[in-house]
C-alpha positions as a Python dict, from the first residue, in 0.01 Angstrom:
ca = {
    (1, 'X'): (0, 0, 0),
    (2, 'X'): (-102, -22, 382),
    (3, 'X'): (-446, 191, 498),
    (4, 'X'): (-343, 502, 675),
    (5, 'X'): (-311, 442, 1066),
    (6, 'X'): (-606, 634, 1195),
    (7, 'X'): (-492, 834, 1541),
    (8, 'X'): (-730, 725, 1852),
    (9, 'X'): (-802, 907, 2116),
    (10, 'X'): (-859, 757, 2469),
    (11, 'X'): (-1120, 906, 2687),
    (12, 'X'): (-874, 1043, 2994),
    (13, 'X'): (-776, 856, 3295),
    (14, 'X'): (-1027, 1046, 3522),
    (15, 'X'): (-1346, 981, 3277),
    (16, 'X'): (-1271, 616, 3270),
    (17, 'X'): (-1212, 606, 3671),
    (18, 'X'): (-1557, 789, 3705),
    (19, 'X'): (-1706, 540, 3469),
    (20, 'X'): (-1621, 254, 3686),
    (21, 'X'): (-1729, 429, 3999),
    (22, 'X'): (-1318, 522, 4107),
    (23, 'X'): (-1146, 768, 4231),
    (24, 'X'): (-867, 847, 3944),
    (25, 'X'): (-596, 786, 4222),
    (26, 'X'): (-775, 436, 4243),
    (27, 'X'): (-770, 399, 3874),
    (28, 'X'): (-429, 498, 3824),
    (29, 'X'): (-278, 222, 4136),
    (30, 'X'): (-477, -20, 3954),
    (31, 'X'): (-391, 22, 3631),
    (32, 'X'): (-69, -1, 3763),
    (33, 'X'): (-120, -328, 3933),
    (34, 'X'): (-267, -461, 3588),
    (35, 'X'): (-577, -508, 3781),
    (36, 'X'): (-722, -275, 3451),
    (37, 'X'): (-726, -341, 3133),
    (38, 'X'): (-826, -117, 2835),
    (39, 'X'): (-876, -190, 2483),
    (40, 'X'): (-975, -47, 2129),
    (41, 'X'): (-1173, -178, 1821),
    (42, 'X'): (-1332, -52, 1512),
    (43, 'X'): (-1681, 12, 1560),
    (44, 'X'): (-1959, -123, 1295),
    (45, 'X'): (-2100, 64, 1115),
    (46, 'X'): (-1949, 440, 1252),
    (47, 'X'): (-1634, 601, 1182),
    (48, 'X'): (-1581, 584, 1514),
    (49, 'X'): (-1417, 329, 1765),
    (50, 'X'): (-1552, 121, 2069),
    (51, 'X'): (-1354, 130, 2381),
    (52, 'X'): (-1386, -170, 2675),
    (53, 'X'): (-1193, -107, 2980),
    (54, 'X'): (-1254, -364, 3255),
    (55, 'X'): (-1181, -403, 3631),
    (56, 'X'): (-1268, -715, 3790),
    (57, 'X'): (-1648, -792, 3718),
    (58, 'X'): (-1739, -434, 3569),
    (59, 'X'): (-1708, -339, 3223),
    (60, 'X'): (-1770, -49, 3093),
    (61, 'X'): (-1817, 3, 2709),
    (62, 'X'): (-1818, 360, 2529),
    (63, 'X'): (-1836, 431, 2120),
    (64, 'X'): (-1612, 729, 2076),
    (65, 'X'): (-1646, 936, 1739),
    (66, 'X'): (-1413, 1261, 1712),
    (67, 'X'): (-1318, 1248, 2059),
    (68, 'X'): (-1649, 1272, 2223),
    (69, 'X'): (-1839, 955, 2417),
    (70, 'X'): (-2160, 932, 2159),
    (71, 'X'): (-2262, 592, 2337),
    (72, 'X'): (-2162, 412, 2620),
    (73, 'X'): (-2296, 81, 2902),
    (74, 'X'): (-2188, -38, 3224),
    (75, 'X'): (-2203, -397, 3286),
    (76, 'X'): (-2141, -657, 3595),
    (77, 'X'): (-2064, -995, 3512),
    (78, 'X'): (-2244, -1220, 3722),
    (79, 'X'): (-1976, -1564, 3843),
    (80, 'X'): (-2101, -1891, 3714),
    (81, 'X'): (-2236, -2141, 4015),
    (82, 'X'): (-2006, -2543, 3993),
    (83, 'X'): (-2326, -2727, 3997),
    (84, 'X'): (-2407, -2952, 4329),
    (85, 'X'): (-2161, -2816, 4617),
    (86, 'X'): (-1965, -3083, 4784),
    (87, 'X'): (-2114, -3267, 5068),
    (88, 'X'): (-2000, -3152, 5396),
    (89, 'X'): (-1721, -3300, 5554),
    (90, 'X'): (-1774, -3354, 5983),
    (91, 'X'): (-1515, -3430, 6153),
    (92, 'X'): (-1486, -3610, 6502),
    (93, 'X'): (-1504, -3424, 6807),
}
């Protein structure tokens, strides 16, 4: 016999816009866009569950426990330099 499914919750569309600094409208359009993505896992060591929604370099990360945000970060990923640019190219006048 399978566990029971346990129900999640989702913090709204407008808390998650405000978390990433957007405008729900904004949210919403780029949700749409898949420019947003959103997902769930358990969290350790809590009943509760750990939600990561992302939008281009910011991530923000909330625990959620009966509904209510009990812990949550901001981050920025930071884009990895190539090494040694490529020499400049001049061409003729």
């Amino acid at each position: 016999m399978s566990d029971p499914i346990k129900p999640r919750h989702l913090p709204n569309d407008e808390i998650l816009a405000d978390r990433l600094g957007l405008s729900t409208k904004e949210f919403k359009r780029y949700r749409l866009q898949n420019l947003v993505s959103v997902s769930t896992a358990d969290a350790v060591g809590s009943d509760g569950f750990v939600v990561t929604c992302q939008l281009g370099n910011r991530i923000w990360e909330g625990v959620i426990l009966d509904g209510t945000v009990i812990s949550e970060e901001v981050r920025f990923l930071r884009g990895k330099r190539a090494g040694n640019p490529p020499p400049m190219v001049r061409r003729g006048s």
